[in-house]
C-alpha positions in Angstrom: -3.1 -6.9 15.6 -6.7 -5.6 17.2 -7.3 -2.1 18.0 -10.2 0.1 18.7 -11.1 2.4 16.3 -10.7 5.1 18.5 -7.3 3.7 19.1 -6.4 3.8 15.9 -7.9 7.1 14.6 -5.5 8.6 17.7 -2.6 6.5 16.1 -3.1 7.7 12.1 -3.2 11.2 10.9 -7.0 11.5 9.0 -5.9 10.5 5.5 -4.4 7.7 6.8 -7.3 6.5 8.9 -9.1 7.1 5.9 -7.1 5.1 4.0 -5.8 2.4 6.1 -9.4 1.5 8.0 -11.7 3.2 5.6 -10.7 1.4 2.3 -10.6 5.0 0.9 -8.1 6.3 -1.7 -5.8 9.4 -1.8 -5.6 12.1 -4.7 -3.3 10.4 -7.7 0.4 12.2 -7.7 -0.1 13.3 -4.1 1.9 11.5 -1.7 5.9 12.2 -1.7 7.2 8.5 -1.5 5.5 8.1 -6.0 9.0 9.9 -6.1 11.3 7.8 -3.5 14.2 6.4 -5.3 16.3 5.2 -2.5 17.2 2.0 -1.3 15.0 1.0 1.3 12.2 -0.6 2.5 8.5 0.6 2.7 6.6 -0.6 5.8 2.9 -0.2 6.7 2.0 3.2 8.3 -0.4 1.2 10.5 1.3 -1.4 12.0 5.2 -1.0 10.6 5.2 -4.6 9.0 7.9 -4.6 5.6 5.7 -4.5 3.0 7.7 -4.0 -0.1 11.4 -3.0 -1.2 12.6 -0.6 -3.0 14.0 -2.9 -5.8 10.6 -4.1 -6.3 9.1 -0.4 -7.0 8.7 0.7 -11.0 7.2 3.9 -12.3 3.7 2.9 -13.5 2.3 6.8 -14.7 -0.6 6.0 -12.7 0.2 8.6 -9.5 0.3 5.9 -6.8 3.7 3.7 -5.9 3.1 0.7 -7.9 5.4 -2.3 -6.9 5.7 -5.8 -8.9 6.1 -8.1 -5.7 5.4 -7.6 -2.0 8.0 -9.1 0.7 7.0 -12.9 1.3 3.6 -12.9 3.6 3.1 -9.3 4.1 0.0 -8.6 1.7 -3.3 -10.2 2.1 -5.8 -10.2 -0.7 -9.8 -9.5 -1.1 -12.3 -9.3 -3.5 -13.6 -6.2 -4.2 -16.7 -5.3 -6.1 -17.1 -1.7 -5.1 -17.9 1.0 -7.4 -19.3 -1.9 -10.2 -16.2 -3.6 -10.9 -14.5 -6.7 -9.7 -10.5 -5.9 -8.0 -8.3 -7.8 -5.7 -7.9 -5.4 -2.8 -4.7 -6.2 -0.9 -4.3 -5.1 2.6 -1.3 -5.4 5.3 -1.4 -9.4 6.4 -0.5 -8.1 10.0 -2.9 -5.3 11.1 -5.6 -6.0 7.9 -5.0 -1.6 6.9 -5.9 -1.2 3.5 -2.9 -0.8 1.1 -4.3 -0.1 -2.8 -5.0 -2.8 -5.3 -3.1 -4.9 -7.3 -3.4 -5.6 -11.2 -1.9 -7.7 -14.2 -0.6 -5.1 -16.1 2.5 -4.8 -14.5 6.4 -5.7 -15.8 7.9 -8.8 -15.6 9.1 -10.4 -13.4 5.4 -11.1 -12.3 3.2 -9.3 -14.3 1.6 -7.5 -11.4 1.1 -4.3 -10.5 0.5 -3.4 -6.8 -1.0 0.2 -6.7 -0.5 1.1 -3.3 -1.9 4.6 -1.7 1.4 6.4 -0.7 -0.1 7.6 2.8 -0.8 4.2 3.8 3.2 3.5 3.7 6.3 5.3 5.3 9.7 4.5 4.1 12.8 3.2 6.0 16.1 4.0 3.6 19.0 1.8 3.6 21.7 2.5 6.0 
């Protein structure tokens, strides 16, 4: 998916740009979906690509939806070696938006722990 960045700073709100094209992070405990419980699906705010289901969310304390799988293909992974430490940045396979990080800290099934910024996803409940 190619855009301009001006098309798509006139497509996200500022935190999400920020976010989602800037690699930035939002304020721990600040986005409504760390406390979305329903069934559902949450999809990238850039592009709207599933990203991850609500099944698959678990309440890590750490302020930011954490999730133990993504759907199949959504979630690309970097390196990241900002701020003096080594992380695998994962981003939206689709439109490349930065989602969060993910970790191996997290339950089992996997043992992962995606820590996604809640601004960089909406949510789609079940029907």
């Amino acid at each position: 998916m190619e855009k301009s960045d001006e098309e798509w700073r006139r497509a996200l709100t500022p935190q999400q740009y920020a976010v989602l094209r800037g690699h930035g992070t939002e304020m721990p405990g600040s986005c409504a979906l760390l406390e979305e419980h329903r069934e559902g699906t949450f999809r990238c705010a850039g592009c709207a690509q599933d990203l991850f289901v609500a099944g698959r969310k678990f309440e890590s304390g750490t302020g930011w939806p954490s999730f133990f799988a993504p759907l199949e293909g959504a979630i690309g992974t970097t390196v990241d070696r900002a701020y003096g430490m080594t992380r695998t940045e994962v981003h939206c396979s689709r439109c490349g938006g930065h989602l969060g990080h993910v970790f191996e800290d997290g339950p089992p099934p996997t043992g992962l722990r995606y820590c996604i910024n809640g601004v960089a996803l909406t949510f789609e409940p079940s029907s």
